[in-house]
Phi, psi and omega in degrees: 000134175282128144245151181265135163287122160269148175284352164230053178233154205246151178276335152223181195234131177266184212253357164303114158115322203268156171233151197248130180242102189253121168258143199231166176170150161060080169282336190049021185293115173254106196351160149290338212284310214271003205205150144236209166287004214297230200242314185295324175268339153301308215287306180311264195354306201269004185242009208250143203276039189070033131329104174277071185312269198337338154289354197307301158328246176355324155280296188299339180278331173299313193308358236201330187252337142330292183309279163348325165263352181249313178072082166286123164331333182181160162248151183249106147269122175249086169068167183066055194275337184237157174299307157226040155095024178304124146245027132300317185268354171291311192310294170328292214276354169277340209259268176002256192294010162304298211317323199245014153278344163318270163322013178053066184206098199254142182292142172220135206212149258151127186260136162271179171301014163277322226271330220236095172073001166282115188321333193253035145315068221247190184230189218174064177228154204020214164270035165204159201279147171247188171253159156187144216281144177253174183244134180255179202306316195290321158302329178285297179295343149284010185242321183243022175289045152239000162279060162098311185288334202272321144273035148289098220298335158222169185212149154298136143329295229220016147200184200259038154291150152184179176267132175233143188255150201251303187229185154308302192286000188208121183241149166268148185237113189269126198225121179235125160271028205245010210232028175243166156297311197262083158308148174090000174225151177290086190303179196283293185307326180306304201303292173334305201295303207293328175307285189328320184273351168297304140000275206298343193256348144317319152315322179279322205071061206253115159297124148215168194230143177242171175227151165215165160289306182265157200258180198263317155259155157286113191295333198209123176301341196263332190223075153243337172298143171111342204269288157310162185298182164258092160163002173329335151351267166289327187293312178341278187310291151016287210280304202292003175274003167198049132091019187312259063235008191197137173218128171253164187197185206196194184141282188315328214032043156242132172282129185185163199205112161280130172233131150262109167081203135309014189248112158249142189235097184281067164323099173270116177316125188310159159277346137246041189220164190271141053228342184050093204222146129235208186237146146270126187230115182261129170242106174305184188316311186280012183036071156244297207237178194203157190240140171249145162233158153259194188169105231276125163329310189082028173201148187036081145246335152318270154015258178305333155300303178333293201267009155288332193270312160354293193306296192320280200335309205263020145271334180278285228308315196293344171311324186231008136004276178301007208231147194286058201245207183249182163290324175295339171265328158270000125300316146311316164322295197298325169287332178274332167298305159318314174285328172263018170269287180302347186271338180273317196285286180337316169084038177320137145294119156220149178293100164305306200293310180296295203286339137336321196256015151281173217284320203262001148304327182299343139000274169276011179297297167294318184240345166272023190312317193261004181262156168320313182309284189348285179308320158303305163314304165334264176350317208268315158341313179231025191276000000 
């Protein structure tokens, strides 16, 4: 277990008083109902951006029975709860996580850009792609509002945001950009709701914290777009006019903690994907500061490298393809885009410095200097 430092964290927080949050994000879950070995869902495997679909049941069932022996005050999901927008596999996984609103834990959820109007609900049986019916806003809140929207002390009209009170001293604020066509930005109307419920809690002297799916800040100076809200801007400017100090999001499938100002913004790493990690969040007593941890599942992490290095391998190769190297500097090159690939979406301790100065950046120094991986690499480098 990790924990990241914040400018608006105490090195420790004590545990009187305090409340505890495992946030989750981007499960991408696809039913079992929906998939078999056949040819087609292999073909998904080998073209999919290192996702352990064919895990999923296994992952969200472990995850859930963690959350249960630990008992966390609550869970945060921020969006991308199905692989496309399934609604047999929203259905499945809201069936999941009843058990631990049972077990007096209660789930709060946030729709991503899959879940909502996505065209590629397909099934994955034998060899060819089928249909299954996807969700439209109204069908998400009806299967998963009961994860935070359907009890809410305020809900927007015209998305599926709202407010929830976490303590007396404290609300989350649900900021969902997903249930429109012009996925990623926070509309006008949304917005106006949200000033408003901000308004009100500055008033009361209400601490709040927000969650959203595309993040608020930029996680990587070189790969945000698609990432941030398209308006981000202003949800930025928002937060910090009324004192927000935290925001969580998912998107990226990078683990990575933006800080502007007084805004810090926490990008969680998907959960299917390696190391197939989520976060812990402490918020003390006087609910100012707060501690992040990640935490790792402790299954198919072996797995899940294999096919995160899979993913990588089959982005590079065509990259060096042209260039006049033996084969042994391009396994190595390939090998070094991985391992600094994996160390950066994970959000690892690492020596930068030894891997700058190593034989096989110099590599890619020498002979990729004009391709993107370079610069990518770089950038995850010196960042």
């Amino acid at each position: 277990m990790k924990q990241i430092n914040h400018l608006h964290q105490r090195d420790t927080i004590s545990k009187e008083g305090s409340l505890v949050y495992w946030i989750a994000t981007d499960m991408h879950y696809l039913a079992d109902e929906l998939f078999d070995d056949g040819p087609i869902f292999q073909e998904l495997l080998l073209t999919n951006d290192g996702k352990l679909i064919e895990r999923g049941s296994e992952i969200l069932d472990t995850f859930i029975e963690q959350a249960k022996n630990a008992k966390p005050d609550g869970i945060l999901i921020c969006g991308d709860l199905t692989f496309n927008g399934e609604a047999i596999s929203l259905q499945k996984f809201t069936e999941k996580f009843s058990y631990l609103q049972e077990a007096g834990i209660p789930v709060y959820v946030i729709p991503g850009n899959h879940d909502i109007d996505y065209p590629f609900s397909n099934t994955y049986i034998g060899d060819e792609h089928g249909k299954t019916e996807n969700m439209n806003t109204e069908a998400f809140s009806r299967i998963a509002g009961r994860f935070g929207y359907d009890n809410a002390i305020y809900k927007d009209d015209s998305s599926f945001s709202y407010v929830t009170a976490l303590s007396d001293d404290l609300w989350l604020m649900a900021l969902d950009t997903n249930t429109h066509f012009n996925s990623g930005t926070l509309t006008d109307e949304t917005f106006q709701w949200a000033e408003e419920q901000l308004k009100l809690a500055k008033e009361k002297n209400i601490q709040v914290i927000t969650m959203s799916h595309q993040n608020v800040l930029k996680q990587n100076d070189m790969m945000y777009k698609g990432f941030v809200m398209n308006n981000h801007d202003e949800v930025e400017t928002l937060l910090k006019k009324y004192d927000v100090y935290l925001n969580l999001s998912g998107h990226s499938h990078l683990q990575h903690t933006a800080i502007s100002g007084s805004l810090t913004d926490i990008c969680t790493e998907s959960l299917s994907v390696y190391p197939l990690q989520f976060g812990i969040l402490t918020i003390s007593k006087d609910r100012q500061f707060f501690s992040y941890e990640n935490k790792e599942l402790g299954i198919y992490k072996d797995e899940a490298k294999d096919r995160f290095n899979e993913t990588v391998t089959r982005m590079v190769e065509p990259q060096l393809k042209g260039l006049n190297i033996t084969e042994d500097i391009r396994n190595k090159m390939i090998d070094f885009a991985c391992e600094v690939n994996a160390y950066s979406y994970a959000g690892a301790d690492y020596d930068k410095s030894s891997l700058l100065n190593s034989d096989e950046f110099g590599y890619w120094k020498a002979y990729g200097k004009d391709l993107f991986w370079y610069t990518y690499l770089k950038n995850m480098l010196e960042e």
